[in-house]
PAZAPA-4460 file (N, C-alpha, C; in steps of 0.05 Angstrom, whole numbers, plus 32768, in hexadecimal, padded with zeros to 4 digits):
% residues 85
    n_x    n_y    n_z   ca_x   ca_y   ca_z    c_x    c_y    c_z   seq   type   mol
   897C   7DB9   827C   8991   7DA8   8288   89A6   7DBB   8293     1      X     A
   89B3   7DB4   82A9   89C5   7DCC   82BB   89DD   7DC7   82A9     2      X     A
   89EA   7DDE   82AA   8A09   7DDF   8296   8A18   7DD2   82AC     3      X     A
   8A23   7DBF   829D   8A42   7DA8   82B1   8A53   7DB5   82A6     4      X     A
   8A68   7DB2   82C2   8A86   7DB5   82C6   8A8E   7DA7   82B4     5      X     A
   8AA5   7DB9   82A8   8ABA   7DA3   828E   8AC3   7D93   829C     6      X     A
   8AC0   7D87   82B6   8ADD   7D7D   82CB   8AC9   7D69   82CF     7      X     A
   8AB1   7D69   82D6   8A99   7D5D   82DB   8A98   7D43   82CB     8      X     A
   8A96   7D27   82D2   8A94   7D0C   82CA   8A7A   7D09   82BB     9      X     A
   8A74   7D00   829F   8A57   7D00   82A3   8A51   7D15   8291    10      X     A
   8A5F   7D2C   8296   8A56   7D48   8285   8A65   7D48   8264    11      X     A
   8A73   7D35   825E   8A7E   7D2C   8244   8A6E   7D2E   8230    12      X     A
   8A6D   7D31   8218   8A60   7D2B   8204   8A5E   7D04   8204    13      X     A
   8A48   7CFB   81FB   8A40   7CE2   81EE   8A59   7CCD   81E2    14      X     A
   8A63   7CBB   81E6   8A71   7CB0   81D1   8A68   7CB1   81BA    15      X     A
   8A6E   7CB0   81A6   8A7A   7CB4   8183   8A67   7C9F   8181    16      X     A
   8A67   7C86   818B   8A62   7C6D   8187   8A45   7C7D   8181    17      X     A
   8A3B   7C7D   819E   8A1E   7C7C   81AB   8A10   7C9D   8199    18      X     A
   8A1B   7CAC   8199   8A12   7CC7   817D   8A11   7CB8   8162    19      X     A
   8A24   7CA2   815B   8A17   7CA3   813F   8A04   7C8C   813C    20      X     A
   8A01   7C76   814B   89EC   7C64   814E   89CB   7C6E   8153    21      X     A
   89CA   7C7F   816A   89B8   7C84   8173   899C   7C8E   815F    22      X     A
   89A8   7C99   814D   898E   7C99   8136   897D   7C7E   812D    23      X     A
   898D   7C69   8138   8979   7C4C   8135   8964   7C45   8142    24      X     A
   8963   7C54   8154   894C   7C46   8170   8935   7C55   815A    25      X     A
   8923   7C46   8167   8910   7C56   815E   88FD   7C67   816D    26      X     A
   88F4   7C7E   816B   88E9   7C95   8179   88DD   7C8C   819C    27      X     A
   88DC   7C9A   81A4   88DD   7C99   81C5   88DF   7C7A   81D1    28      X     A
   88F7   7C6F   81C4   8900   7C5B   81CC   8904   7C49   81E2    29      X     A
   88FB   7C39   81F8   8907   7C3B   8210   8925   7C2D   8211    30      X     A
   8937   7C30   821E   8952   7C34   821C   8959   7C2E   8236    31      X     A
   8971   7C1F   823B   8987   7C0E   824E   899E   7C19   8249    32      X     A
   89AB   7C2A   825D   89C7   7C30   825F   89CD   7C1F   8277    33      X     A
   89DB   7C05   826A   89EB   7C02   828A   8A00   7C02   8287    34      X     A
   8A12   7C08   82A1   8A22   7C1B   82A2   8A28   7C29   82A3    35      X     A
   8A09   7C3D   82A7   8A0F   7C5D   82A1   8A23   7C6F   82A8    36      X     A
   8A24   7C68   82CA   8A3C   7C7E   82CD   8A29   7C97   82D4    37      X     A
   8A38   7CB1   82D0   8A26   7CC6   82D5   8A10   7CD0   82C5    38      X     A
   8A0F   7CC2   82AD   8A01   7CC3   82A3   89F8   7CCD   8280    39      X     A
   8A1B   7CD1   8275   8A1D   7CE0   825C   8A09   7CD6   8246    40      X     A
   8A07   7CBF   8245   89F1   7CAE   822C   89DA   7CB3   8239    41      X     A
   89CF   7CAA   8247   89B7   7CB2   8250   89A0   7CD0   824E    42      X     A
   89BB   7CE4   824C   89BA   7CFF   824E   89B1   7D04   822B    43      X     A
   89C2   7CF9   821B   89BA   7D04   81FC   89A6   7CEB   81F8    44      X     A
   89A0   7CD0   81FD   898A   7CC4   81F7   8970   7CCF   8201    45      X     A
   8977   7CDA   8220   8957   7CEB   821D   8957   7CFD   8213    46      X     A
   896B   7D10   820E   8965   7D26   81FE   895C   7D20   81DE    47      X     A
   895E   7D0D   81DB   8955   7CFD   81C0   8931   7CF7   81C3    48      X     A
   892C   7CF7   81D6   8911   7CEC   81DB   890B   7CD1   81E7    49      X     A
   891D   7CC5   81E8   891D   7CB1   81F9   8918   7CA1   8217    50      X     A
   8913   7C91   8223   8909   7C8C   823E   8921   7C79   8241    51      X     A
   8931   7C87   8259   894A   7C7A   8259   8951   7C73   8272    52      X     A
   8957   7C54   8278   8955   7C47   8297   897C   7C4C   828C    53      X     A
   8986   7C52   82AE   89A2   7C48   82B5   89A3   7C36   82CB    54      X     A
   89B8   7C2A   82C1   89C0   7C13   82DB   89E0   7C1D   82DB    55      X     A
   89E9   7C17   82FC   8A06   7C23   8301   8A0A   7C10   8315    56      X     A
   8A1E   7C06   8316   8A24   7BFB   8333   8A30   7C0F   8347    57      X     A
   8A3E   7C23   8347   8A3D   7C35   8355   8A25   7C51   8358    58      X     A
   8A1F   7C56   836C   8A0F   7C60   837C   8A11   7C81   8376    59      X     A
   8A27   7C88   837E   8A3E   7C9E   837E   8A38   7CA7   8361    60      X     A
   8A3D   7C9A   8346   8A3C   7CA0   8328   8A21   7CA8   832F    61      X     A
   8A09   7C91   832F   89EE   7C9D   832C   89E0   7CB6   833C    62      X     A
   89F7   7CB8   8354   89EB   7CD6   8354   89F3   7CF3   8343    63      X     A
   8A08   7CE4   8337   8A15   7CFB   8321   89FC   7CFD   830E    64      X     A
   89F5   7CEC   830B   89DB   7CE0   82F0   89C4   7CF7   82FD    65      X     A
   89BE   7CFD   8315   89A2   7CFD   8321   89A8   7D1E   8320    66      X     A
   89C0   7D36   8324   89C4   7D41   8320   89B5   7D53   830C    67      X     A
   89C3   7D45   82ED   89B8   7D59   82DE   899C   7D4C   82CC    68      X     A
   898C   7D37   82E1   8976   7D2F   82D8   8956   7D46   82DD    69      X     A
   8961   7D59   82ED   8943   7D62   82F9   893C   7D70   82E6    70      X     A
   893F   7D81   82C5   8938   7D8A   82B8   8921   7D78   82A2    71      X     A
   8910   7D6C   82B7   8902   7D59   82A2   8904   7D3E   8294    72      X     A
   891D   7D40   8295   892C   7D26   8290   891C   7D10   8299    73      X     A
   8914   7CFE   827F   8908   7CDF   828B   891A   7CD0   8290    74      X     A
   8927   7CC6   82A3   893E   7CAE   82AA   8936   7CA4   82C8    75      X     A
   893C   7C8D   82C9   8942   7C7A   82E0   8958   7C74   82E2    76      X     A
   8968   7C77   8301   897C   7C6D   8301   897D   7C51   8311    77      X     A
   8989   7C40   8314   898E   7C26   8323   89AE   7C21   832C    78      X     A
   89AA   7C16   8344   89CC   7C0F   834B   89C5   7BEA   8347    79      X     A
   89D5   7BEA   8340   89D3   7BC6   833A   89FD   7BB9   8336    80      X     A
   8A02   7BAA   8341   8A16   7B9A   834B   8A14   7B84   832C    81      X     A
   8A24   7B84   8319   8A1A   7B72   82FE   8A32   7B59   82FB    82      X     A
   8A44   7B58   830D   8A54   7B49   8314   8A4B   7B25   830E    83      X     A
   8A4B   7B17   830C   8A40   7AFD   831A   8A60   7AF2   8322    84      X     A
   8A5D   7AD8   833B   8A72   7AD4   833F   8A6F   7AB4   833D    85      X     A
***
């Protein structure tokens, strides 16, 4: 995985939340981040072993996501609008 800029969106450590849960899934799990964003959960769920789809409504975030995906990384990203009106 390419080393991110401290300044870099995305390049954050995991929420607290999502680090201490994540030992529940069970082994190569398949996995829904929506909301991803650039992609921080997605990043330690596959590094967990996991098969990890993102959904973003912005376009712009998921290419932050697609960035530091080419190291093998299993993920899908999706732009999707989750609004209803």
């Amino acid at each position: 995985m390419p080393s991110a800029s401290p300044h870099c969106h995305g390049s954050e450590a995991p929420s607290a939340w999502v680090q201490r849960w994540s030992h529940l899934l069970p082994p190569a799990a398949k996995v829904l981040d929506v909301a991803c964003g650039e992609g921080r959960h997605m990043r330690w769920l596959s590094g967990l072993g996991h098969q990890v789809t993102g959904v973003d409504r912005s376009g712009e975030a998921l290419e932050g996501a697609r960035q530091w995906g080419d190291g093998g990384l299993r993920s899908e990203e999706h732009t999707s609008e989750l609004q209803s009106r």
